[in-house]
N, C-alpha and C positions, 0 to 999 in steps of 0.2 A: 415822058421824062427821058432827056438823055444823059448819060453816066457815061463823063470822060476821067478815065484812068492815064497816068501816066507810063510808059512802055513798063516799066519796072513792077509798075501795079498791075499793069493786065497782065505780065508773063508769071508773077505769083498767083493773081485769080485762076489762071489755066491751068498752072500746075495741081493748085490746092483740089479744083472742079475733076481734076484727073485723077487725082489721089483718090477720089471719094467716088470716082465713077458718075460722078453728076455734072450737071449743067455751071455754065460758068454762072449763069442767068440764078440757078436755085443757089446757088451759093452765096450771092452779091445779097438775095432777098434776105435770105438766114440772117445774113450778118446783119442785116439793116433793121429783122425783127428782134434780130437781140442785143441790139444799139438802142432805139426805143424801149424796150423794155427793161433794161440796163438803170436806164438815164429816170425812167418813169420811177421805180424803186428808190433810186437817189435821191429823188424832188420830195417823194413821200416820206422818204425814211426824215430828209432833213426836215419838213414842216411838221410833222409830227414831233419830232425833236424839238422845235421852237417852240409848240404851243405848249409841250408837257413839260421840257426840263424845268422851268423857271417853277411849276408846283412843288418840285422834289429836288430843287438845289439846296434847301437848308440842309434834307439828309442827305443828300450827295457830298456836301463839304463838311459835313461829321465825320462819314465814313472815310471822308480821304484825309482824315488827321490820324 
């Protein structure tokens, strides 16, 4: 895979990779494993959400009166 950054995005990757004393390479991955996992949490938090609210919306819209 190749990862083209725009100049502005690669002079932020080097700076942040320098801040942290790390690779510009381990930095891109980080962000990428915590973009997927990020995103994974969202997918589940919302289907989970879909299957369950509809059992607990009568008490849901009790409570919100």
């Amino acid at each position: 895979m190749t990862l083209r950054l725009s100049d502005a995005e690669a002079e932020a990757l080097r700076r942040r990779a320098a801040h942290e004393s790390r690779s510009m390479q381990d930095v891109a991955r980080q962000a990428v494993r915590e973009y997927v996992e990020y995103h994974s949490r969202a997918e589940l938090l919302d289907r989970v959400l879909d299957e369950e609210l509809p059992r607990y919306a009568e008490a849901l819209e009790r409570l919100g009166q």
